[in-house]
DSSP file (Angstrom, degrees, kcal/mol; ACC not computed):
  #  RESIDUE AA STRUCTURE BP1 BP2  ACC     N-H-->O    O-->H-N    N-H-->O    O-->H-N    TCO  KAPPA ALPHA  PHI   PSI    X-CA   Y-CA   Z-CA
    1    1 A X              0   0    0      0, 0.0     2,-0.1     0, 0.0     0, 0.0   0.000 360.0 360.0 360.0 148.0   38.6   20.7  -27.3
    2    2 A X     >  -     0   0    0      1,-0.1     4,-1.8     4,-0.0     0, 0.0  -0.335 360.0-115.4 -90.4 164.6   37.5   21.8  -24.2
    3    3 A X  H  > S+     0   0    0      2,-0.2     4,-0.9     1,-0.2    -1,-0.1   0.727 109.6  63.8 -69.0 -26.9   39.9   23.4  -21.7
    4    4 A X  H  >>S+     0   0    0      2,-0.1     4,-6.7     1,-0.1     5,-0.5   0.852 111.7  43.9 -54.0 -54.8   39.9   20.9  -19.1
    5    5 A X  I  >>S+     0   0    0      3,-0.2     4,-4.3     1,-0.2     5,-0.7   0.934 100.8  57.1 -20.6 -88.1   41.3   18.8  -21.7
    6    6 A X  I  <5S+     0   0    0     -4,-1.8    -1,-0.2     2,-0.2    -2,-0.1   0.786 119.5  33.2 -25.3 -60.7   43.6   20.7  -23.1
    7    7 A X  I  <5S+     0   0    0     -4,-0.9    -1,-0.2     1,-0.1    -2,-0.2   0.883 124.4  53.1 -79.6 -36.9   45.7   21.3  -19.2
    8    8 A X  I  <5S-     0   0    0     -4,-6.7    -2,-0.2    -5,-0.1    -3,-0.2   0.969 112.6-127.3 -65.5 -69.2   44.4   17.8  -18.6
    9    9 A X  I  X< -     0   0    0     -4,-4.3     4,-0.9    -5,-0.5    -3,-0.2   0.546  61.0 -23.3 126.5  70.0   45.8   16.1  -21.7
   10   10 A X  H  ><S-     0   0    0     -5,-0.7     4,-1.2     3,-0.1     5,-0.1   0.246  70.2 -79.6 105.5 172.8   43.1   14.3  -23.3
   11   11 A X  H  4 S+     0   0    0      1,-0.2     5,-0.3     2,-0.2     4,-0.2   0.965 122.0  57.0 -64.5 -47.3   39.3   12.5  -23.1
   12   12 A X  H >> S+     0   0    0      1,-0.3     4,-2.7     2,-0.2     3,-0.8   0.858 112.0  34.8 -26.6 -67.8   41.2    9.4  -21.6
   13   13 A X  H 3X>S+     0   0    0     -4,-0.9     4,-1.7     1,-0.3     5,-0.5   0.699 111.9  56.4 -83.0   4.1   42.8   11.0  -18.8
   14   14 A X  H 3<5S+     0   0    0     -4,-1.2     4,-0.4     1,-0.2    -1,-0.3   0.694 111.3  49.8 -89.4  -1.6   40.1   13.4  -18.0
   15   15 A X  H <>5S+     0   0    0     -3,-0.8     4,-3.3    -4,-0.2     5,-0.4   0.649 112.4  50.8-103.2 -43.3   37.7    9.9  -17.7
   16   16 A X  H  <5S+     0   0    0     -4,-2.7    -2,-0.2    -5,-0.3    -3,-0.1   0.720 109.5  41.2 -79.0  -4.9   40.2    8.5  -15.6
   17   17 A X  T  X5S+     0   0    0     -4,-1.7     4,-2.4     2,-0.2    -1,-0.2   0.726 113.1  60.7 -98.2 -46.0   40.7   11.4  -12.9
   18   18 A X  T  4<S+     0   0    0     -5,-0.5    -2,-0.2    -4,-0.4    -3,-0.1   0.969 112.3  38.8 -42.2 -46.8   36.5   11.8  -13.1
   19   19 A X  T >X S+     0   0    0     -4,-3.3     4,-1.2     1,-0.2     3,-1.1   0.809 107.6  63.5 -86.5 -21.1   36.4    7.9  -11.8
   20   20 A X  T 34 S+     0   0    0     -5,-0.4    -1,-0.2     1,-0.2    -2,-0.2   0.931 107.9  43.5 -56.0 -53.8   39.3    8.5   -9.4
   21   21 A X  T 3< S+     0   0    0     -4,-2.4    -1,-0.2     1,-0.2    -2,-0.2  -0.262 103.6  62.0-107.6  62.7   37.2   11.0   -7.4
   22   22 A X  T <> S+     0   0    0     -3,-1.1     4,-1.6     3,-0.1    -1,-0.2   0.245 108.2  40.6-108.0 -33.7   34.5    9.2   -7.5
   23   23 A X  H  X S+     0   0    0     -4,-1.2     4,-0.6     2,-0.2    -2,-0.2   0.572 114.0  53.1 -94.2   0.6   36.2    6.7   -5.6
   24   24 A X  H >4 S+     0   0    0     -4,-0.2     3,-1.5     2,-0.2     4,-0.3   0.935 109.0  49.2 -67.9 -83.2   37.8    9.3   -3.5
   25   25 A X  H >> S+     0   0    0      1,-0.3     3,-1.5     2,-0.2     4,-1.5   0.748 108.4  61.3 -36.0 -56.8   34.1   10.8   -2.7
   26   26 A X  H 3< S+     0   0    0     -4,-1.6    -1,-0.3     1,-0.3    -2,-0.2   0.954  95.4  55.9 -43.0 -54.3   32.9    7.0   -1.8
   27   27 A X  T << S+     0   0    0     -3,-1.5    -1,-0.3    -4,-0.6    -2,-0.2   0.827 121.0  27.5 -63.9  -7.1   35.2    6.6    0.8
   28   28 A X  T <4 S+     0   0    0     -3,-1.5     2,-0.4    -4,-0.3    -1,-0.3   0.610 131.3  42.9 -94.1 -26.4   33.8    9.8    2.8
   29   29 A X  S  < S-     0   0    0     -4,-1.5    -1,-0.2    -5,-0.2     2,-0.1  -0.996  83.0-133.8-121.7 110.6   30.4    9.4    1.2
   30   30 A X        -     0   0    0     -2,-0.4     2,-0.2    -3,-0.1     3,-0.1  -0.428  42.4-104.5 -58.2 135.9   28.4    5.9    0.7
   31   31 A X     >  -     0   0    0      1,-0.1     4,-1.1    -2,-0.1    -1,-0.1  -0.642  25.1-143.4 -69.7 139.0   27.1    5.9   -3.0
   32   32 A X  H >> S+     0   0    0     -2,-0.2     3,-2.4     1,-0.2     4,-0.6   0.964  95.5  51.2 -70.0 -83.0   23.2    6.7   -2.7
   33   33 A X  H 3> S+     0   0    0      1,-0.3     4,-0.7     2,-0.2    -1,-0.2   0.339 105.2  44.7 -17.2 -42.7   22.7    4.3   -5.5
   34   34 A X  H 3> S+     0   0    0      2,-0.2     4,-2.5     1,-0.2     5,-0.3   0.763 113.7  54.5 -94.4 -21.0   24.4    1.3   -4.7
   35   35 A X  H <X S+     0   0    0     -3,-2.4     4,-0.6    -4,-1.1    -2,-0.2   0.666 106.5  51.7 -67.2 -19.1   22.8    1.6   -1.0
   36   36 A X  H  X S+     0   0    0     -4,-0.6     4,-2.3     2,-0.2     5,-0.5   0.662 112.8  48.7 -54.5 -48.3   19.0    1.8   -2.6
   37   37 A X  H  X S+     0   0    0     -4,-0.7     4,-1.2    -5,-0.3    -2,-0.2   0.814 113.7  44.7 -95.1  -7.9   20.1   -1.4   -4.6
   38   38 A X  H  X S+     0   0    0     -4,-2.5     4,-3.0     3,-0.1     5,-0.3   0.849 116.5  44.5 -63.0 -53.3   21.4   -3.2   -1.4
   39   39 A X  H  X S+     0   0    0     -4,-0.6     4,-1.5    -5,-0.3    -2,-0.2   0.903 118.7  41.9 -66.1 -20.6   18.5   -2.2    0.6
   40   40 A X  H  X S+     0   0    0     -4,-2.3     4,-5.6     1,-0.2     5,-0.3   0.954 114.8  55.3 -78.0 -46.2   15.8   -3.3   -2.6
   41   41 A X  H  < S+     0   0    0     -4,-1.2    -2,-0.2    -5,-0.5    -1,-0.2   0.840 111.9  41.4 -57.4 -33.5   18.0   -6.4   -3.0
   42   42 A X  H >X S+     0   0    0     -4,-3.0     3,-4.0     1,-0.2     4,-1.4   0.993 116.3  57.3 -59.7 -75.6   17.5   -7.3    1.0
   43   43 A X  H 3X S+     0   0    0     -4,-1.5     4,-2.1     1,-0.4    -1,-0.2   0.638 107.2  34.4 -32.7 -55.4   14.3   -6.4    0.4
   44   44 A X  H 3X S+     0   0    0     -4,-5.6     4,-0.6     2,-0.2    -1,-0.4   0.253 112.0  65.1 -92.2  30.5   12.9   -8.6   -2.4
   45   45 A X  H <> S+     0   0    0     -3,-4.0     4,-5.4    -5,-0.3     5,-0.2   0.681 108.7  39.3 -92.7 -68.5   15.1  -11.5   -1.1
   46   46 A X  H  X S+     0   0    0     -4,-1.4     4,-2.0     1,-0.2     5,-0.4   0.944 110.9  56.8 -42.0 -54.7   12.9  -11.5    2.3
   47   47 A X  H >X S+     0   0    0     -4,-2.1     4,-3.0     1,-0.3     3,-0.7   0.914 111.7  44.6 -63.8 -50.5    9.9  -10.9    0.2
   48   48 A X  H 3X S+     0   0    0     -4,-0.6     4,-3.9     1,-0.3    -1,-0.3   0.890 113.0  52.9 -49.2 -41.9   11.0  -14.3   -1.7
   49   49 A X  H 3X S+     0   0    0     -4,-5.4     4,-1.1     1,-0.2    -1,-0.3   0.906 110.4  39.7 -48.3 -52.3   11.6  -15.8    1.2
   50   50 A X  H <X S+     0   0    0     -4,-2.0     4,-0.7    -3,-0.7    -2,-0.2   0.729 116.1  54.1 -82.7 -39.8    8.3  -15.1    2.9
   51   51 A X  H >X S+     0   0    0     -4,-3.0     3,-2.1    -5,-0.4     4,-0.8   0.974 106.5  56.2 -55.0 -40.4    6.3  -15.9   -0.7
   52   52 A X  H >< S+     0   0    0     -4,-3.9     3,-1.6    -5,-0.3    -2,-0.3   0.900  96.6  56.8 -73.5 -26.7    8.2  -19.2   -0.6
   53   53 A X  H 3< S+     0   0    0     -4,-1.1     3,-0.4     1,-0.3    -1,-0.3   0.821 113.3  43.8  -2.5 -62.8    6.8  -20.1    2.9
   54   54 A X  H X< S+     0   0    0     -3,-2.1     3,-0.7    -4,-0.7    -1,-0.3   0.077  89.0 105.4-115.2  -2.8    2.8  -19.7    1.2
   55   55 A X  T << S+     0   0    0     -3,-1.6    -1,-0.2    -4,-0.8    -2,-0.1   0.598  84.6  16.0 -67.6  -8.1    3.8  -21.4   -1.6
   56   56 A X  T 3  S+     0   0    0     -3,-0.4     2,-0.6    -4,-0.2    -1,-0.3  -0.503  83.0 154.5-151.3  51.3    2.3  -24.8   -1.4
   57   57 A X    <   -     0   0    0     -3,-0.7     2,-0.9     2,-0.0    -3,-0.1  -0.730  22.4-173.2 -96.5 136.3   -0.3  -24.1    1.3
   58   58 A X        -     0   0    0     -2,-0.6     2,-0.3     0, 0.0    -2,-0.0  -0.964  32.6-123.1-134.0 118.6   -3.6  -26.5    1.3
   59   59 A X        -     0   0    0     -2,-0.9    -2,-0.0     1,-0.1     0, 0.0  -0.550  26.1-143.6 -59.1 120.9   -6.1  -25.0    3.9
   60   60 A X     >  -     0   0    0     -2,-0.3     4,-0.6     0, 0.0    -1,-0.1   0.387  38.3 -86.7 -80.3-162.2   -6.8  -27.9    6.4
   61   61 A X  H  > S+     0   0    0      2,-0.1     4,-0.9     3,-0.1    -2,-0.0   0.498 134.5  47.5 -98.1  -3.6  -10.8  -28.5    8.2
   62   62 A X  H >> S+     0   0    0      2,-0.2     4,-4.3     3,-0.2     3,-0.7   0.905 114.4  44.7 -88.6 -56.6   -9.1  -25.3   11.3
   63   63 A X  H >> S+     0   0    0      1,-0.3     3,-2.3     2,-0.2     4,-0.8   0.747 119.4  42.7 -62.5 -96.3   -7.8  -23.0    8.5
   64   64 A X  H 3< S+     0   0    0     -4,-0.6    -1,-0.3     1,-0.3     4,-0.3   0.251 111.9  52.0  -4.1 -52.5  -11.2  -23.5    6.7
   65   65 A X  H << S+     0   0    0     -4,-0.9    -1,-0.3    -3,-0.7    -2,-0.2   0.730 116.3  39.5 -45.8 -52.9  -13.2  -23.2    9.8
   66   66 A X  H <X S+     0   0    0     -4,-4.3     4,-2.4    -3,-2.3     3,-0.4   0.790 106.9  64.1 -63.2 -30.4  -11.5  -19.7   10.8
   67   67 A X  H  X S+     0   0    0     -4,-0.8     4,-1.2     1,-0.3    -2,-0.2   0.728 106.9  43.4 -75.6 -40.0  -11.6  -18.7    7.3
   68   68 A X  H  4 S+     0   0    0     -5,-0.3    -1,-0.3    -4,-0.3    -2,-0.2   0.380 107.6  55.6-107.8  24.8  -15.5  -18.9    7.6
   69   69 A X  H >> S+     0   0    0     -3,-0.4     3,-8.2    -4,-0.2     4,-0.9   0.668 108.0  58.5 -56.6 -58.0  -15.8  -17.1   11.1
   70   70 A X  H >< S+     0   0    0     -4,-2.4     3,-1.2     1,-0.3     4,-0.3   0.814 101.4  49.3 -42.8 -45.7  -14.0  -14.5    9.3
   71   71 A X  T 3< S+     0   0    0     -4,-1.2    -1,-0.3     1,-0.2     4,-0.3   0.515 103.2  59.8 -73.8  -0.4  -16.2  -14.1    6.9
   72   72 A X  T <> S+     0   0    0     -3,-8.2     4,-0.9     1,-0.2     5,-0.4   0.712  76.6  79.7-114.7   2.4  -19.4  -13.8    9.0
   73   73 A X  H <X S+     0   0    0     -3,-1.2     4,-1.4    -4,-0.9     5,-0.2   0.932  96.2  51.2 -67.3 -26.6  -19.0  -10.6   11.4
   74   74 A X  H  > S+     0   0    0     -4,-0.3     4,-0.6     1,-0.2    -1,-0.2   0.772 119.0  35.7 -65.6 -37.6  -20.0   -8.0    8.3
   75   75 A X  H  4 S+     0   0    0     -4,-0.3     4,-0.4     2,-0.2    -1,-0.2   0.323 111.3  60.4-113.0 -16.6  -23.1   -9.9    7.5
   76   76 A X  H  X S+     0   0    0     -4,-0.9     4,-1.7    -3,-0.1    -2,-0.2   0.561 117.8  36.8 -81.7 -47.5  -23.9  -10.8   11.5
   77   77 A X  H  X S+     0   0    0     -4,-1.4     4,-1.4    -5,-0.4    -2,-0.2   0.848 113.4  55.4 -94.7  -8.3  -24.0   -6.7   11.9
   78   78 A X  H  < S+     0   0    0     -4,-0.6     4,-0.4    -5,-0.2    -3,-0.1   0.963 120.3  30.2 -57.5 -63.0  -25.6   -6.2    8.6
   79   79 A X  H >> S+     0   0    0     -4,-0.4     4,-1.9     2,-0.2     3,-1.0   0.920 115.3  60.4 -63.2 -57.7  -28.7   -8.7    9.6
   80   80 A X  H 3X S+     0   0    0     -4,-1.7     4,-1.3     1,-0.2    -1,-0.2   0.853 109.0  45.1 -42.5 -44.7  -28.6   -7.9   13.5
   81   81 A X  H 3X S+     0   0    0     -4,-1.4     4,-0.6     1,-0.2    -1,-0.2   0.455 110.6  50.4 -90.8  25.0  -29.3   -4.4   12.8
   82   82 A X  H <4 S+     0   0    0     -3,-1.0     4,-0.3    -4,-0.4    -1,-0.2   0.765 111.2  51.9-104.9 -50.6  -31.8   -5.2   10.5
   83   83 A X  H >X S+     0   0    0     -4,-1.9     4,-3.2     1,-0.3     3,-0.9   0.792  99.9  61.6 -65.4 -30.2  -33.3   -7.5   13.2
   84   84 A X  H 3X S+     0   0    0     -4,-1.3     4,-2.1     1,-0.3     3,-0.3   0.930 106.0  47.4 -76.4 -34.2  -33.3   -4.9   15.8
   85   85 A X  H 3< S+     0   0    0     -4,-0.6    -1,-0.3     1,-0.2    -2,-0.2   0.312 109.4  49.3 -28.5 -24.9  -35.6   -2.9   13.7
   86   86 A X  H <> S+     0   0    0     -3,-0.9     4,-1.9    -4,-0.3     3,-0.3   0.567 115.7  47.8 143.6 -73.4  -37.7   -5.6   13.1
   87   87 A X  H  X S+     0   0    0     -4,-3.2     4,-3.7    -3,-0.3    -2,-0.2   0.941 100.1  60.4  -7.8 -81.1  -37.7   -6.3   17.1
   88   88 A X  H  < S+     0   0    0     -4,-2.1    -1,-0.1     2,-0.2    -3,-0.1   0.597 105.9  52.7 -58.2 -18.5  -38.3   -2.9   18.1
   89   89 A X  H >4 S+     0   0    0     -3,-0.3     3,-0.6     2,-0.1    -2,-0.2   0.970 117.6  40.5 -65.9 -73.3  -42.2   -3.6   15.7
   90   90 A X  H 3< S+     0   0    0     -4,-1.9     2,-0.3     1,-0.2    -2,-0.2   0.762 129.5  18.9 -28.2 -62.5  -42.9   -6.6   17.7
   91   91 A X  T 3X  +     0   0    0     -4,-3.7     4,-2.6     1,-0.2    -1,-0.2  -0.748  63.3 171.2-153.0  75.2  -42.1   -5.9   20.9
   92   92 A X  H <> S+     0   0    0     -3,-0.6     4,-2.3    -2,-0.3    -1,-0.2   0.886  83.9  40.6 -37.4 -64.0  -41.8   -2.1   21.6
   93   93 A X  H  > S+     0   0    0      1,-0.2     4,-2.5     2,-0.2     5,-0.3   0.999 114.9  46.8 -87.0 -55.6  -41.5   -2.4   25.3
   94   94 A X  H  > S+     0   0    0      1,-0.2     4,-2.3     2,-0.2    -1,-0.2   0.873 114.8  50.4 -24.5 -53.9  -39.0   -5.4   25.6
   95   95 A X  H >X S+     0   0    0     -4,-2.6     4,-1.4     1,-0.2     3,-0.7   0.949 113.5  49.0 -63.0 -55.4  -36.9   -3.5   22.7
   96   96 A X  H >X S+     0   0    0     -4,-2.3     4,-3.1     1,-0.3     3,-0.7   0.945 106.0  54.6 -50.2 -55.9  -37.2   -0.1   25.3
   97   97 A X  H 3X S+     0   0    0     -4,-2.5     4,-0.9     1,-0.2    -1,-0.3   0.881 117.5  36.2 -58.0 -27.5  -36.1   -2.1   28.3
   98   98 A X  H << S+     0   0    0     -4,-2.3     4,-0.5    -3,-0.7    -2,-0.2   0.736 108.6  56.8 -23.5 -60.0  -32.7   -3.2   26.1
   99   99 A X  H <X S+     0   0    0     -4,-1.4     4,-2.6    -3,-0.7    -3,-0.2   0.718 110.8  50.3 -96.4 -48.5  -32.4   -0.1   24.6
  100  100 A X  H  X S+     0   0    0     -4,-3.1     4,-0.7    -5,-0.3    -2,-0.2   0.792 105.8  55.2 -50.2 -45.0  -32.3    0.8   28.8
  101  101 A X  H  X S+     0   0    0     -4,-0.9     4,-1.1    -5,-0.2    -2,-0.2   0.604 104.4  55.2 -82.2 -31.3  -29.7   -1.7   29.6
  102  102 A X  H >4 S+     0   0    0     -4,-0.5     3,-0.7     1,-0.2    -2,-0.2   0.991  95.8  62.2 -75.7 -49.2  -27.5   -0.2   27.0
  103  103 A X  H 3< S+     0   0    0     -4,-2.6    -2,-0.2     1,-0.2    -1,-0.2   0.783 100.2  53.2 -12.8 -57.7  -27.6    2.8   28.3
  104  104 A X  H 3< S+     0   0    0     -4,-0.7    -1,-0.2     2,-0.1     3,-0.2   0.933  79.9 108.5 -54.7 -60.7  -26.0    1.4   31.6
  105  105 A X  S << S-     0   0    0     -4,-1.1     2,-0.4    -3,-0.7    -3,-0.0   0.464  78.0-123.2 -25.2 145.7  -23.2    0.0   29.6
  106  106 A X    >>  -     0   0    0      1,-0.1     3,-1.8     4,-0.0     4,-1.3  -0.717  15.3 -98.1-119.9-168.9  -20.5    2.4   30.7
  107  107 A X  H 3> S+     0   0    0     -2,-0.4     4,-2.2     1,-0.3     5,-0.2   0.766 110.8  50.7 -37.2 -53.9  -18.3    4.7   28.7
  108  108 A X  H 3> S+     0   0    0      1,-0.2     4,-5.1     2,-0.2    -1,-0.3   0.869 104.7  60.3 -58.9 -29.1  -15.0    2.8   28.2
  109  109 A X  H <> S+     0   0    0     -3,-1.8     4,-2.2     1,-0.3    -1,-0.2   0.961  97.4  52.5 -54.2 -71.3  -16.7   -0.1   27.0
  110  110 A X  H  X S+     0   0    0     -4,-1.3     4,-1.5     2,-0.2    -1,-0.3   0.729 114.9  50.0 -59.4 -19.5  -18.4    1.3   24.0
  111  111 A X  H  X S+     0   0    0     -4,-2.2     4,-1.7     2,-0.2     5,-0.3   0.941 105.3  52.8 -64.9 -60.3  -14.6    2.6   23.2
  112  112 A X  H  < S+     0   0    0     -4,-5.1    -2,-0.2     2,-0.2     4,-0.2   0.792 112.3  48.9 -61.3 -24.5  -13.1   -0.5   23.6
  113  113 A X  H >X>S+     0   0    0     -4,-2.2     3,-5.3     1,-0.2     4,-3.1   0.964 109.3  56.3 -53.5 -65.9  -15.9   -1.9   21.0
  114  114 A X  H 3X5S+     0   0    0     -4,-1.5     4,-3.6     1,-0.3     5,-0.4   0.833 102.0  45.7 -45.1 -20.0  -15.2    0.4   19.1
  115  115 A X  H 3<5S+     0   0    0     -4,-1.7    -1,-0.3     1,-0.2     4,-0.3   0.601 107.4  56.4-103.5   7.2  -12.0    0.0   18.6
  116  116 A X  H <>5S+     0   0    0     -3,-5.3     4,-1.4    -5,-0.3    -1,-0.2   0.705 109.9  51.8-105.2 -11.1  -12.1   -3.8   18.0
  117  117 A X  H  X5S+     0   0    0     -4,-3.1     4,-2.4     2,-0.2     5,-0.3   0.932 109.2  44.8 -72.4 -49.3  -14.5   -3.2   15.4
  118  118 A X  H  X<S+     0   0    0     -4,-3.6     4,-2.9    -5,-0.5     5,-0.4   0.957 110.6  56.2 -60.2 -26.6  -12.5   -0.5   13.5
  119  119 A X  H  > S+     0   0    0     -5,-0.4     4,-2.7    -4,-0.3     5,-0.3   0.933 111.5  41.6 -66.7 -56.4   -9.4   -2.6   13.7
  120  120 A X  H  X S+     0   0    0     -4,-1.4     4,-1.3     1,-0.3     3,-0.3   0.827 117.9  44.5 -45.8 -52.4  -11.0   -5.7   12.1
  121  121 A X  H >X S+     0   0    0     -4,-2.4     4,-3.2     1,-0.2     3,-1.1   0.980 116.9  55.8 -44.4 -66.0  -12.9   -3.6    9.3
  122  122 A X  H 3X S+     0   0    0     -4,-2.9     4,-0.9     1,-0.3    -2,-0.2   0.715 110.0  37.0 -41.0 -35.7   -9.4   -1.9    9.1
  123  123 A X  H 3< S+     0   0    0     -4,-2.7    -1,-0.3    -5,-0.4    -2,-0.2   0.689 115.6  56.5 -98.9  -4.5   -7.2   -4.8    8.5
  124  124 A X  H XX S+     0   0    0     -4,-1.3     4,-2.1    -3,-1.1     3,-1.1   0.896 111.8  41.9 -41.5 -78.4   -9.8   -6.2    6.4
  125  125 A X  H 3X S+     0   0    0     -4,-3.2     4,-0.8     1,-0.3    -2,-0.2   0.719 112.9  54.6 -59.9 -24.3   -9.6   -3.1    4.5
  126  126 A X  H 3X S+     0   0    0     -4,-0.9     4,-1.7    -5,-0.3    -1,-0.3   0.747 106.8  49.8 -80.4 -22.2   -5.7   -3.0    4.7
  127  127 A X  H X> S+     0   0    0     -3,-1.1     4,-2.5     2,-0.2     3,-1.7   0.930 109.7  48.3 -83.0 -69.3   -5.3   -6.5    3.2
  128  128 A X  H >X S+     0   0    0     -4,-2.1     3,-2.6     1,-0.2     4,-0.6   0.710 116.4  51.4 -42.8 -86.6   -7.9   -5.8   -0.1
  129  129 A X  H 3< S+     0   0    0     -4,-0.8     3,-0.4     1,-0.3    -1,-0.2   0.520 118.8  34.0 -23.8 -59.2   -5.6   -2.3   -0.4
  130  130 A X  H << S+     0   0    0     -3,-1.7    -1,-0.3    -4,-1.7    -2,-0.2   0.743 120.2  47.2 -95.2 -12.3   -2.3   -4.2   -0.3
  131  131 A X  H << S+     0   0    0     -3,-2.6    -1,-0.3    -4,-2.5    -2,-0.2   0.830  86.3 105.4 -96.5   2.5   -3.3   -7.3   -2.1
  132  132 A X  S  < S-     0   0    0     -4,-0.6    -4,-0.0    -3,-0.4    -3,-0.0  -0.229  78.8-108.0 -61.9 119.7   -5.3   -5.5   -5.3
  133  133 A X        -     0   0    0     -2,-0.1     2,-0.5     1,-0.0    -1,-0.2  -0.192  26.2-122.7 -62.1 137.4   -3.3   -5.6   -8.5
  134  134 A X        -     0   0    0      3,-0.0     2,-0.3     0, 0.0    -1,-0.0  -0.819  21.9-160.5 -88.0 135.6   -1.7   -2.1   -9.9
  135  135 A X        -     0   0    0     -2,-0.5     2,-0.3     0, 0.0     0, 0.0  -0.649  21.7-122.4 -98.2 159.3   -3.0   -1.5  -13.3
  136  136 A X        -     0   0    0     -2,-0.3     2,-0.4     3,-0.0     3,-0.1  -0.593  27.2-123.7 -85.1 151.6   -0.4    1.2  -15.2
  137  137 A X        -     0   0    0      1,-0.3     3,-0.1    -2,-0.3    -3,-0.0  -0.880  35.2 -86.5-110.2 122.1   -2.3    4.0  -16.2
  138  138 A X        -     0   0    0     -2,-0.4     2,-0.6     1,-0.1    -1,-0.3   0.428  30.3-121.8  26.8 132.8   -2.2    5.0  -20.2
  139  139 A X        -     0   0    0     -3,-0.1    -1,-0.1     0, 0.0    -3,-0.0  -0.989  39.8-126.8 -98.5 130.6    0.2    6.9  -21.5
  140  140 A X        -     0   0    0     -2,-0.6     2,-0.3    -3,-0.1    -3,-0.0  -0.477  17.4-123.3 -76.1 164.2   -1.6    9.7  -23.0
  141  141 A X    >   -     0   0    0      1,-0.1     3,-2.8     0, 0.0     8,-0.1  -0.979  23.2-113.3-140.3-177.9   -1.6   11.0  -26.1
  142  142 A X  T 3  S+     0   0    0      1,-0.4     6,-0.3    -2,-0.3     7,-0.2   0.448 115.2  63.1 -93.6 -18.5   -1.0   13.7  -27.5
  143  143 A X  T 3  S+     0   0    0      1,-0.1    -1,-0.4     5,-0.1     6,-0.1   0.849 107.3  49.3   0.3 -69.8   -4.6   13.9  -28.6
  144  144 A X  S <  S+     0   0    0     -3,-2.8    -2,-0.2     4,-0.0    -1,-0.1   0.792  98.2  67.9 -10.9 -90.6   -5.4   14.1  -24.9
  145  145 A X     >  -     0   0    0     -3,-0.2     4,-0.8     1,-0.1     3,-0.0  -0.313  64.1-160.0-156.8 105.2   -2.9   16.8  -23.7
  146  146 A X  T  4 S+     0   0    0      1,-0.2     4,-0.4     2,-0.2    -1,-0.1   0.633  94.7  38.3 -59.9 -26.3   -4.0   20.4  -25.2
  147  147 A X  T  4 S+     0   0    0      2,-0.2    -1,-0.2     1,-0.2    -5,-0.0   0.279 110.5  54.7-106.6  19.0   -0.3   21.8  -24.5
  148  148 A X  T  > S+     0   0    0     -6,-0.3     4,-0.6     2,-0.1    -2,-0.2   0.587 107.2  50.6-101.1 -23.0    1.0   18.9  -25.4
  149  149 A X  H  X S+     0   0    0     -4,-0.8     4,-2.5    -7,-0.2     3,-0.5   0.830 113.1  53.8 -61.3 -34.4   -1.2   19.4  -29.0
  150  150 A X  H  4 S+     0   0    0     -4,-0.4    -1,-0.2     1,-0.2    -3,-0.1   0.640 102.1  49.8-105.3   7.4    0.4   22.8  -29.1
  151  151 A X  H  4 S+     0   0    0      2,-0.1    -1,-0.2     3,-0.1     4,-0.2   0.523 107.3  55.3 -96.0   3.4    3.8   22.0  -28.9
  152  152 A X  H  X S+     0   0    0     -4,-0.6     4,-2.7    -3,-0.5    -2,-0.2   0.788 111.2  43.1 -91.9 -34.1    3.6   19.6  -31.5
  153  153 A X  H  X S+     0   0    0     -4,-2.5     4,-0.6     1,-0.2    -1,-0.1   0.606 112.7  53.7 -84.0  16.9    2.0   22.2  -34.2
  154  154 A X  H  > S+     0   0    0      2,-0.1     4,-1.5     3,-0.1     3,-0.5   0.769 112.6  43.3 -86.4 -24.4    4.4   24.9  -33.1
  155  155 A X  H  4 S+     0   0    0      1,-0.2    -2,-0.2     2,-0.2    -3,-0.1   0.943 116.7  47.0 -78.3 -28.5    7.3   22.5  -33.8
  156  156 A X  H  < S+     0   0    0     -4,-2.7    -1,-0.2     1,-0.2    -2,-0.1   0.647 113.5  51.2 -72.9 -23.0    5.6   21.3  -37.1
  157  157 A X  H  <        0   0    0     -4,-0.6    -1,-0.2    -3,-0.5    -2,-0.2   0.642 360.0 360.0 -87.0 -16.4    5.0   25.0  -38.0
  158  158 A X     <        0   0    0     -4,-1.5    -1,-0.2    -5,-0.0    -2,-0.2   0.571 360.0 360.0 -78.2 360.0    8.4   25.8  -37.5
């Protein structure tokens, strides 16, 4: 028996003084634990909420219609710059005077392009990221794992 024991007077009370200040410790301290499994429970309760919203959606002739503008700015600059090349054979000096008139364009402008392009490419790119299924990876084994191969024959030799 251990010594705590011993003064304490047995496994019983020594369980029952552990959980006493534990509840002590709460009232000065929130438990981490049960405040991660409020905050997950909130958490996937909204998320249910917000699936069940999307749950029975049938795309209308608007949704459908927006749904293919979306789809055509990647393939509109693919083709456009394809075109401008293509232009610039034909009709060298038209393409130069163009090519002139962008120039004027002025500074802020070509920022503010920019930056309505990256967002779209960006949230584009943010949706495929968040909606792409997580595979689990393998567990290796110990085949794999060279130190995990040589802690198995040291144990095997031992």
């Amino acid at each position: 028996m251990g010594l705590i024991e011993k003064v304490v007077g047995g496994s019983a009370t020594t369980t029952a003084l552990g959980n006493a200040a534990a509840t002590v410790a709460e009232v000065f301290v929130p438990n981490a634990t049960k405040k991660m499994e409020a905050a997950h429970d909130a958490y996937r309760a909204a998320l249910d909420e917000h699936g069940a919203e999307f749950q029975y959606v049938r795309p209308g002739l608007f949704d459908r219609f927006v749904n293919g503008l979306n789809r055509m700015p990647r393939p509109m600059l693919a083709l456009g710059t394809l075109g401008l090349f293509v232009y610039a054979m034909i009709d060298p000096e038209g393409f130069s005077r163009r090519m002139v008139g962008l120039n004027a364009v002025p500074e802020p402008l070509w920022w503010l392009l920019g930056a309505i392009v990256s967002f779209y490419f960006g949230a584009r790119e943010a949706y495929y990221f968040r909606t792409k299924p997580v595979v689990a990876a393998a567990p290796a084994s110990v085949d794999d794992n060279p130190a995990l191969s040589e802690i198995e024959a040291r144990r095997a030799g031992a």
